[in-house]
Each structure stands twice: as C-alpha cells, then as structure tokens.
OpenMM code with the backbone's topology and positions (N, CA, C; nanometers):
from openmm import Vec3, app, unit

residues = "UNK UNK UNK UNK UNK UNK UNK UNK UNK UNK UNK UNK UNK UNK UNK UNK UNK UNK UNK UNK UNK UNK UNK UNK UNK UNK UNK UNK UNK UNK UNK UNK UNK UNK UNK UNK UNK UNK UNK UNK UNK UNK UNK UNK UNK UNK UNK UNK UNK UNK UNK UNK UNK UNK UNK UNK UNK UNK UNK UNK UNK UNK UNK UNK UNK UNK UNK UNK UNK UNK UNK UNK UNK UNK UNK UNK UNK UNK UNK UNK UNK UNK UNK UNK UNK UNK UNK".split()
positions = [
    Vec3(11.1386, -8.7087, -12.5294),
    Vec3(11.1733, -8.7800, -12.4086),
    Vec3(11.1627, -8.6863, -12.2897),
    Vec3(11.1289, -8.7080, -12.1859),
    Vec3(11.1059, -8.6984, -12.0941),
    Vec3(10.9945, -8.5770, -12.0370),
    Vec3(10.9128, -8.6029, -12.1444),
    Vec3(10.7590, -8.5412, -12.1330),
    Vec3(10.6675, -8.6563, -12.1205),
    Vec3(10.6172, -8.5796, -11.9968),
    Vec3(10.4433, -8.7509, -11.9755),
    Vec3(10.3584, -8.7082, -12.0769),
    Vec3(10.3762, -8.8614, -12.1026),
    Vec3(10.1904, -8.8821, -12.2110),
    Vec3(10.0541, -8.9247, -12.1479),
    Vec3(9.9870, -8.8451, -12.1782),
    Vec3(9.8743, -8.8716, -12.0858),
    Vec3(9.7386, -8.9128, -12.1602),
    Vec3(9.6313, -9.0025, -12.0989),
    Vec3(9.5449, -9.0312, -12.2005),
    Vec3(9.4276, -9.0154, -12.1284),
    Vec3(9.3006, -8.9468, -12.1982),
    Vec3(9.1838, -8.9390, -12.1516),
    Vec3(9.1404, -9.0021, -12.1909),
    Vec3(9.0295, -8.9927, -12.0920),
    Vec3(8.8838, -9.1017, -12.1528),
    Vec3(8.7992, -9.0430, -12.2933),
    Vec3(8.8475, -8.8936, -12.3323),
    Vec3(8.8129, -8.8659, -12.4089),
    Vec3(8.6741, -8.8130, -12.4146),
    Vec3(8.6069, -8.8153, -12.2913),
    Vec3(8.4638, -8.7158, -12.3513),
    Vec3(8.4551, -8.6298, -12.2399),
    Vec3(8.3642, -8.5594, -12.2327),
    Vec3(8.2993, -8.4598, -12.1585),
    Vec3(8.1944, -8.4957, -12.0549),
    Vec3(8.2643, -8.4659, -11.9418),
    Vec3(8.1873, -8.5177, -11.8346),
    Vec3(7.9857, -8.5232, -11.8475),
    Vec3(7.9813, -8.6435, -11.8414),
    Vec3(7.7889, -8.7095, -11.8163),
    Vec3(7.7539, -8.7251, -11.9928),
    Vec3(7.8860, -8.7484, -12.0837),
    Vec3(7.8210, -8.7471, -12.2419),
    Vec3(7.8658, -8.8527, -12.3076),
    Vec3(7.8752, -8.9357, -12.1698),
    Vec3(7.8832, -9.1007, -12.2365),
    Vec3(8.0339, -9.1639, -12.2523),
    Vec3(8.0460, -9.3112, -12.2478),
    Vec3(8.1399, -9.3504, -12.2803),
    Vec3(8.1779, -9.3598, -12.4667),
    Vec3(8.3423, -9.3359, -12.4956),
    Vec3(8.3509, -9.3259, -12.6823),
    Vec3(8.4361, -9.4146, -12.6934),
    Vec3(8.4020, -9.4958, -12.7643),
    Vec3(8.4774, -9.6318, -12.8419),
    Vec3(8.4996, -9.6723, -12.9647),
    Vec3(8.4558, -9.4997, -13.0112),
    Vec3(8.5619, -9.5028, -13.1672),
    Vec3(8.5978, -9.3584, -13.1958),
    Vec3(8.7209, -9.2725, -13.2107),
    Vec3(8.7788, -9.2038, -13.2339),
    Vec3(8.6440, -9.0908, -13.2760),
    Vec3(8.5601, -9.1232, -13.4227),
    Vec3(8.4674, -9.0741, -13.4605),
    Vec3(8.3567, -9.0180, -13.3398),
    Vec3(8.3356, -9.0738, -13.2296),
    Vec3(8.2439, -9.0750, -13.1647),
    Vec3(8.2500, -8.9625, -13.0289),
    Vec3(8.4426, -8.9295, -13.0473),
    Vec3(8.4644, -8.8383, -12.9490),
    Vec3(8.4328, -8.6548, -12.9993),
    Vec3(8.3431, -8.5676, -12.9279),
    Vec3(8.3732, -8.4289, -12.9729),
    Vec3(8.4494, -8.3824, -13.0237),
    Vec3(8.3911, -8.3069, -13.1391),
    Vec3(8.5223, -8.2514, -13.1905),
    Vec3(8.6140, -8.1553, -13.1473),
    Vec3(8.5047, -8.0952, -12.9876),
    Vec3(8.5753, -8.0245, -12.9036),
    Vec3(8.6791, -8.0871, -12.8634),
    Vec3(8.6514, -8.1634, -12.8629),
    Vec3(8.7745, -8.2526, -12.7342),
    Vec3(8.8653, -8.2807, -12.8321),
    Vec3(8.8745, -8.3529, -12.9508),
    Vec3(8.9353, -8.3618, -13.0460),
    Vec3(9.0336, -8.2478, -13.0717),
    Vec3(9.0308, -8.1157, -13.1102),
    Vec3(9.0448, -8.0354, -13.1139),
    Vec3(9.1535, -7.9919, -13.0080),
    Vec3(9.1506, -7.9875, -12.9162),
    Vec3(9.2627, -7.9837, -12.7792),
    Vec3(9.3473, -8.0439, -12.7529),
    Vec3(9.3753, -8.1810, -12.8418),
    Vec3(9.4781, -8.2692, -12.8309),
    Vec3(9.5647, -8.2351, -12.9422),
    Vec3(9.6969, -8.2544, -12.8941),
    Vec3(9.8451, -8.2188, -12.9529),
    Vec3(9.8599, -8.3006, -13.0761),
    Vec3(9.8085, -8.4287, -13.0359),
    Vec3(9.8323, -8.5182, -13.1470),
    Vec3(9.6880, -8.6707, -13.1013),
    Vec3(9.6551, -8.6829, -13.2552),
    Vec3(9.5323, -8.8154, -13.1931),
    Vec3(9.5383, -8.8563, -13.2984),
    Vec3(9.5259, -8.9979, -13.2456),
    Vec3(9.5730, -9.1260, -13.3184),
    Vec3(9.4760, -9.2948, -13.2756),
    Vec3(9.4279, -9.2780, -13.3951),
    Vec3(9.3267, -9.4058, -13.4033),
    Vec3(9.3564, -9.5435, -13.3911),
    Vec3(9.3017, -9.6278, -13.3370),
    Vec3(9.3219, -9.7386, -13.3034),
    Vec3(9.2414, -9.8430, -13.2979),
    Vec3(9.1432, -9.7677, -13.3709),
    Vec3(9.0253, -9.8590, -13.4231),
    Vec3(8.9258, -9.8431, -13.2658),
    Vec3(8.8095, -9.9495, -13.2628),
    Vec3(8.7412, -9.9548, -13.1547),
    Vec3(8.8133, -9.9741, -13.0165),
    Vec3(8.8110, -9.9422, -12.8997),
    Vec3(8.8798, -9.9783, -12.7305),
    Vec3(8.8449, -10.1182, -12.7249),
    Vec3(8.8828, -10.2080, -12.6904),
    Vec3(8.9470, -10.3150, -12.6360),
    Vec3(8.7871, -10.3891, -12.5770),
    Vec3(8.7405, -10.3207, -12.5192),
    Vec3(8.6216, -10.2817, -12.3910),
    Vec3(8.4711, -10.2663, -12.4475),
    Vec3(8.4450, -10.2160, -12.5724),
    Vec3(8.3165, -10.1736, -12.6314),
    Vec3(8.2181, -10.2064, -12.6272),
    Vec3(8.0996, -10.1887, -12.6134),
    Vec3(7.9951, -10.2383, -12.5543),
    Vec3(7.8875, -10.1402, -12.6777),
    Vec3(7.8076, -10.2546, -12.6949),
    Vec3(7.7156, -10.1614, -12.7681),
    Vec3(7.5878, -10.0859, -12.7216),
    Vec3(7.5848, -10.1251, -12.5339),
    Vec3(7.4990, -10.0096, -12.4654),
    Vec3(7.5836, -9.9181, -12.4353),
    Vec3(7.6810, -9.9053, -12.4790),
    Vec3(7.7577, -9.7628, -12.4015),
    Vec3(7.8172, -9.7868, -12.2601),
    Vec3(7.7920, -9.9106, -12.2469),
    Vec3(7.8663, -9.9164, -12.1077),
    Vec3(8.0362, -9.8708, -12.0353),
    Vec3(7.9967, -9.8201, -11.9079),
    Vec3(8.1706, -9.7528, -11.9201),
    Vec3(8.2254, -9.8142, -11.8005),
    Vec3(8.3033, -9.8331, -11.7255),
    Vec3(8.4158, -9.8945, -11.6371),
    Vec3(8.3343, -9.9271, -11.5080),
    Vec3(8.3756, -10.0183, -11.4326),
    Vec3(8.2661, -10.0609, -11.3168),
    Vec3(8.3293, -9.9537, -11.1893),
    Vec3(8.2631, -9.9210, -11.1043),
    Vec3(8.3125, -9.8514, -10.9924),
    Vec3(8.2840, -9.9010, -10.8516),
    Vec3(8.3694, -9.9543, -10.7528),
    Vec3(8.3570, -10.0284, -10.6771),
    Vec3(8.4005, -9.9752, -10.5730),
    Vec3(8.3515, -9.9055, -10.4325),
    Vec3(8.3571, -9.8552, -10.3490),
    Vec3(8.4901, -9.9402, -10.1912),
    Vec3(8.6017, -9.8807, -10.2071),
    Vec3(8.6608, -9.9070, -10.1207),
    Vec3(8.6631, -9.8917, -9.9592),
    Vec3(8.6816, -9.9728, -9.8246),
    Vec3(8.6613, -10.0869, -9.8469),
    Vec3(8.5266, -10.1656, -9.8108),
    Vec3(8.4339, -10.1073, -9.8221),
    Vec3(8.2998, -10.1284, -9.8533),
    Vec3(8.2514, -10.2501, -9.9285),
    Vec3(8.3351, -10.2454, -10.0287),
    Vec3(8.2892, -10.3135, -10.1751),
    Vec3(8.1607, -10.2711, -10.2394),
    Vec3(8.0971, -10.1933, -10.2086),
    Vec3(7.9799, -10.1465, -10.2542),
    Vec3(7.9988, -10.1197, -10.3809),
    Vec3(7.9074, -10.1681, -10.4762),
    Vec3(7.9096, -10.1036, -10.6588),
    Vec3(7.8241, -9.9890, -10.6044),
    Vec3(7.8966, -9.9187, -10.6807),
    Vec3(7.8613, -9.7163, -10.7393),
    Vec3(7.8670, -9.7599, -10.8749),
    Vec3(7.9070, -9.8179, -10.9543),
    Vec3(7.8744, -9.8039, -11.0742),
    Vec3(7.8984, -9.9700, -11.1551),
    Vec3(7.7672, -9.9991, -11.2059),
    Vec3(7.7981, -10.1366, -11.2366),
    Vec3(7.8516, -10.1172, -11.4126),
    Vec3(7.9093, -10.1398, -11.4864),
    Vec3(7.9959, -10.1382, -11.5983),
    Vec3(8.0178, -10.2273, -11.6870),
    Vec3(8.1309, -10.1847, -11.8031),
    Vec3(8.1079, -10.3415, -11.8734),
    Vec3(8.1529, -10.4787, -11.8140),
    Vec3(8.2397, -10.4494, -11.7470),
    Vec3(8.2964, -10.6019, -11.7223),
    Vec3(8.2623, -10.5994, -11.5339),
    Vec3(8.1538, -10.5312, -11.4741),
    Vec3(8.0955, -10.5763, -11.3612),
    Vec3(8.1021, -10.6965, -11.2910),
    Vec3(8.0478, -10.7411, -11.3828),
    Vec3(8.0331, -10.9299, -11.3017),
    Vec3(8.1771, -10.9707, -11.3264),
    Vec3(8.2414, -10.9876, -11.4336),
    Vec3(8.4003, -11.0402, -11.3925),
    Vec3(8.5119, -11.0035, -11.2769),
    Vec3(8.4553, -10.8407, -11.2462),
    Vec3(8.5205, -10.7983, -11.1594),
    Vec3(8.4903, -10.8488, -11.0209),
    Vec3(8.3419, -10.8415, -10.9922),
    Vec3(8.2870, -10.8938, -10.8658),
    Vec3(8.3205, -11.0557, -10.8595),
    Vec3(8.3054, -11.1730, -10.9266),
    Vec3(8.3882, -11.2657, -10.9407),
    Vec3(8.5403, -11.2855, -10.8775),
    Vec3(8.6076, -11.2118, -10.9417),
    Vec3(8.7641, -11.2547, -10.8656),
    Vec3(8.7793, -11.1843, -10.7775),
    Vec3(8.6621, -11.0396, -10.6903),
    Vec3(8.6462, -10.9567, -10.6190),
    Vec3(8.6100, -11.0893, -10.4947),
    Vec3(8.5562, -11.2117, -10.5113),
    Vec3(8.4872, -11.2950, -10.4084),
    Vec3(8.5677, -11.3981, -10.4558),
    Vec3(8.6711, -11.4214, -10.5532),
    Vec3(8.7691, -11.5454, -10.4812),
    Vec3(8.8923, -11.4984, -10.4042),
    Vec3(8.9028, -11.3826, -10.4333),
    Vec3(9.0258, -11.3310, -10.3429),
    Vec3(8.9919, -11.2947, -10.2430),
    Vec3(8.8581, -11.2260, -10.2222),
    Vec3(8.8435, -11.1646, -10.0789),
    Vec3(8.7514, -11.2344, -10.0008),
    Vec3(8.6784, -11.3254, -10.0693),
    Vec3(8.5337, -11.3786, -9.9640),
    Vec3(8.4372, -11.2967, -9.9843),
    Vec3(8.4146, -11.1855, -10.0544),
    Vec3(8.2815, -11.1104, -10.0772),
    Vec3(8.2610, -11.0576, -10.2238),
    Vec3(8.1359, -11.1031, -10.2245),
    Vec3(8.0919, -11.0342, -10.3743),
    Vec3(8.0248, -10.9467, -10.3760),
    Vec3(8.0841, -10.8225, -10.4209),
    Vec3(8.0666, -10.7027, -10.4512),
    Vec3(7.8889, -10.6936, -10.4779),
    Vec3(7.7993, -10.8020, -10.5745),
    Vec3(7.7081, -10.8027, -10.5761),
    Vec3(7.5880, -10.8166, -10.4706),
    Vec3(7.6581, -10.8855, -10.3893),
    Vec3(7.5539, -10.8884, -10.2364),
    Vec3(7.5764, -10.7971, -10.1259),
    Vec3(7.6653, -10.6851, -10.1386),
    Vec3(7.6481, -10.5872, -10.0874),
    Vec3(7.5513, -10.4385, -10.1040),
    Vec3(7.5321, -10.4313, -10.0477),
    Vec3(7.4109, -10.3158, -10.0424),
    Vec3(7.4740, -10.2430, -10.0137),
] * unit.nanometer
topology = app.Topology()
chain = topology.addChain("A")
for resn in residues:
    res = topology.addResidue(resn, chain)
    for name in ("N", "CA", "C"):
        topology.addAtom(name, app.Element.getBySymbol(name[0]), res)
C-alpha cells in the first residue's frame, strides 16, 4: 500500500505495438518487478495497429490507430468536426 503501480505499453520505442505478453522483449520483460498475463489487450489488431493520436485543438490525426474512425465519430457529434476532414 501506498506504492504507485504503473503500466507500460511494454515495448521499446518504434518496435511496434504487443498484444500478448509473449510478444513483449525479453528485455523489457526482464525489468519488471512482477508480470502478469492476461491473455491478449482488449484492443488487438492483427496489423499491429496501436492507439489513434489526435492533435489538440487542431483535431488534426498524427496518428490514425485501431479504433480511429470510432474516435473521429463521437470526435464530430460532440464537437461539429471530424477529425478526418482535417488536414
């Protein structure tokens, strides 16, 4: 108690998104205190796709991701603009 738990994304910067325990370095593996499987992320994509990145308040996509279009969607019923027709 009263130590933060903290969670990475688990890989090494530009070496992809990992969505099964197996799939993370064993470097990285290796550096954690304690790791614990949970089967595939929630999120998995079988191109490797990793989190959408959406430029504030711009709305500009920097990074289109797995769930892109759902995001730009309720990104244009709440705000009036879709993230996709911005340049």
């Amino acid at each position: 108690r009263g130590v933060p738990v903290l969670g990475s994304s688990a890989n090494r910067s530009l070496s992809g998104s990992k969505y099964k325990l197996a799939d993370v370095e064993p470097a990285v593996r290796d550096e954690a205190d304690l790791v614990i499987d949970y089967g595939d992320t929630k999120y998995s994509h079988p191109a490797g796709m990793g989190s959408s990145i959406i430029a504030l308040p711009s709305l500009k996509p920097i990074r289109k991701g797995i769930k892109f279009d759902e995001i730009c969607s309720l990104i244009a019923q709440r705000f009036g603009t879709d993230p996709r027709a911005v340049t």
